[in-house]
C-alpha positions as CSV (number, residue, x, y, z in Angstrom):
1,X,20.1,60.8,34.0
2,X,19.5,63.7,31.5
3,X,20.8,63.8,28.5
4,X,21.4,67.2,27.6
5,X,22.9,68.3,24.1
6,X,23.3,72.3,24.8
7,X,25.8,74.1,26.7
8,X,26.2,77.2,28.8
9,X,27.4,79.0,25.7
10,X,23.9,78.0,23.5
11,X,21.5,81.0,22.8
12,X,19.0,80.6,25.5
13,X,16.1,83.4,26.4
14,X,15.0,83.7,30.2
15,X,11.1,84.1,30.1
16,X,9.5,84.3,34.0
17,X,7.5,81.2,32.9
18,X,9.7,79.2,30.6
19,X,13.4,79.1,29.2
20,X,14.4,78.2,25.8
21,X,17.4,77.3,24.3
22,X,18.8,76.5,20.9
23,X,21.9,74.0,20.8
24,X,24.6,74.1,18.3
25,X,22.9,70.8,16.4
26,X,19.6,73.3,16.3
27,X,17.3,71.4,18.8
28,X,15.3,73.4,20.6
29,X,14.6,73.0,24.2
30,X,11.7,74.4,25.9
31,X,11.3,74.4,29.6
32,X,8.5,74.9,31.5
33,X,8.2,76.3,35.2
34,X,6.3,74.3,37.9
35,X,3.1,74.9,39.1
36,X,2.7,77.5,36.2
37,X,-0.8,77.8,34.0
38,X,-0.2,78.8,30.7
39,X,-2.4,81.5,29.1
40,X,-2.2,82.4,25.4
41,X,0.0,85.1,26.4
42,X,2.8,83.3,27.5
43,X,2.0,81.0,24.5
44,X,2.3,83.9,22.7
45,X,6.3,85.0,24.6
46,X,7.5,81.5,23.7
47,X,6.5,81.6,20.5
48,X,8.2,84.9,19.9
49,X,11.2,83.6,21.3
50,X,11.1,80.7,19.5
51,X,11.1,83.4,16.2
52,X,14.2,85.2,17.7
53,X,16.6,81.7,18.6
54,X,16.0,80.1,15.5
55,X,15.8,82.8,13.3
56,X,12.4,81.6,11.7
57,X,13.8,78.6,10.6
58,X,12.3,74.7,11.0
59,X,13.9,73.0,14.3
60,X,13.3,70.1,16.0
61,X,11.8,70.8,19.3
62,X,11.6,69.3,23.0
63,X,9.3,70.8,25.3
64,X,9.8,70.0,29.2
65,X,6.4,70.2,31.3
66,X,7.4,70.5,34.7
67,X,5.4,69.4,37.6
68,X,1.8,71.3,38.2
69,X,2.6,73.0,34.5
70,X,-1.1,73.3,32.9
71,X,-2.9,75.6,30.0
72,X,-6.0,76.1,28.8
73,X,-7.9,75.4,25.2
74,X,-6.9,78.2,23.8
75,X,-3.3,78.6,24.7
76,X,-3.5,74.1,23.5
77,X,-4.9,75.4,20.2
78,X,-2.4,77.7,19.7
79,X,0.6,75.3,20.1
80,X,-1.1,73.4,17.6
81,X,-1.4,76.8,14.9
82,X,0.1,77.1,11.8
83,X,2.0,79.7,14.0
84,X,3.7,77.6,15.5
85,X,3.9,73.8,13.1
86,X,5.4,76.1,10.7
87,X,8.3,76.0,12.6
88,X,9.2,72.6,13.7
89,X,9.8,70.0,11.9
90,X,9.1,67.6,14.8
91,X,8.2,68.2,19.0
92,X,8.6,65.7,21.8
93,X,6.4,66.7,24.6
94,X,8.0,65.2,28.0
95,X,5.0,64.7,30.5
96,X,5.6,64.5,34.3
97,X,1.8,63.7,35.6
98,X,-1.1,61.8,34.3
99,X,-2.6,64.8,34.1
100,X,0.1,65.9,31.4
101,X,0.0,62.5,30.0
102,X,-3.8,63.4,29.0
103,X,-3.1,66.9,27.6
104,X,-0.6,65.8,25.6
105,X,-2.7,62.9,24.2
106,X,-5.4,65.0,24.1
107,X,-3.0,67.8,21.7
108,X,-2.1,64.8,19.1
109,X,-4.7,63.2,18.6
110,X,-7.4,66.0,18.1
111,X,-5.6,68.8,17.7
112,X,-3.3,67.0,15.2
113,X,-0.3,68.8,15.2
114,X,1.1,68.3,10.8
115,X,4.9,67.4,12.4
116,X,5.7,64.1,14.0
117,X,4.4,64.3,17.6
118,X,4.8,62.2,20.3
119,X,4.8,62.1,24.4
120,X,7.3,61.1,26.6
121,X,8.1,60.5,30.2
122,X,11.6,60.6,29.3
123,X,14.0,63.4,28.2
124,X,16.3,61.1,27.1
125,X,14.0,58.6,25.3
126,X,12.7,62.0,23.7
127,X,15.7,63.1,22.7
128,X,16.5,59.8,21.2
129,X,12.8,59.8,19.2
130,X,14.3,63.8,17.7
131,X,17.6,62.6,16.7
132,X,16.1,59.6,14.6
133,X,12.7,61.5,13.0
C-alpha cells in the first residue's frame, strides 16, 4: 500500500521522462519513468520544473526510481549541485533494484548531498522519514 499525500487537484507537471507534483503540505514528489536513462538534460527539465511548482522555495522532496531508471555521473553530480540542495530541505530516494540501492548510496555518501538524505525501498517508510525530518 502507497501512501500518497497529493490529489488530482495538486500542481503537477507532465515531463516524457518524469512527473512531479507538489501537495498542498508542500512535499514534492518526483516520479521517474521505467527503463529510462537520465542525461543531464532531463536533470536539467526536472530541475526547472521543480523551479516552477515550488516557486523557488525549500521543499521536502520524494523521488520515485522506477524499475530500469538509471543516470550517468554527470546527471548524479548534478542532483547533488548547489542547483538543486538549494532547494530542498530534505530528499527520500525510493530505490526499486540493487542496482538503485547502489547509486543512491553511492549519491550520499560521496556526493554528500548538505540536506538530510536517505534511501528507501519504501514510499511509505519515506514518506514517514519526510514528515518527521
Amino acid at each position: 500500500m502507497y501512501i500518497f499525500m497529493h490529489s488530482a487537484t495538486d500542481p503537477e507537471i507532465d515531463l516524457h521522462h518524469s512527473k512531479l507534483i507538489i501537495s498542498n503540505n508542500k512535499l514534492l514528489y518526483v516520479y521517474l519513468v521505467t527503463d529510462y536513462f537520465y542525461t543531464y538534460k532531463e536533470a536539467l527539465e526536472i530541475y526547472e520544473a521543480m523551479k516552477q511548482l515550488t516557486g523557488g522555495k525549500k521543499v521536502k522532496a520524494i523521488l520515485i526510481a522506477a524499475d530500469g531508471s538509471d543516470c550517468d555521473k554527470e546527471t548524479r553530480s548534478f542532483i547533488s549541485s548547489k542547483d538543486i540542495t538549494d532547494m530542498l530541505k530534505a530528499l527520500a530516494l525510493v530505490s526499486r533494484s540493487l542496482a538503485q540501492d547502489i547509486l543512491g548510496n553511492f549519491i550520499i555518501t560521496f556526493d554528500k548531498p548538505p540536506q538530510p538524505t536517505k534511501l528507501f525501498r519504501s514510499i511509505d517508510k519515506a514518506i514517514q522519514w519526510l514528515n518527521n525530518v
